[in-house]
C-alpha positions, 0 to 999 in steps of 0.5 A, spaced: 726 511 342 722 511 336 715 515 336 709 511 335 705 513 328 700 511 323 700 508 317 695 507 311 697 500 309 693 497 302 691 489 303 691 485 297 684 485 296 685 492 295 682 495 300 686 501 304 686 503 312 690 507 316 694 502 322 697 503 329 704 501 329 704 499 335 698 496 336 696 491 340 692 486 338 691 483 330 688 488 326 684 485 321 681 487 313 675 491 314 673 488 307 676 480 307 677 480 314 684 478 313 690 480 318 694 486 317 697 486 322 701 481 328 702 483 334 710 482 337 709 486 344 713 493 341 711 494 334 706 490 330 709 486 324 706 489 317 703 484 314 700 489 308 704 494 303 705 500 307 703 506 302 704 512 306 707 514 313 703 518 318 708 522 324 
């Protein structure tokens, strides 16, 4: 089973934030509001550039 873990991930706008990897809900930009994050039920599909993985 995959282990749950965080990520920094870099939006465009250049804004960086840590996520869930298993987030259940949209995780929006903190700055320009746009998604980051879609939920899919298991792992959230990464809509940003991961930069660093947190285990």
């Amino acid at each position: 089973m995959a282990k749950s873990k965080f990520l920094k991930v870099k939006c465009k706008c250049g804004n960086e934030q840590l996520v869930f990897n298993k987030a259940s809900t949209e995780v929006k930009c903190l700055k320009c509001k746009k998604p980051l994050t879609k939920p899919t039920g298991g792992k959230t599909e990464i809509l940003a550039e991961v930069i660093e993985n947190y285990e």
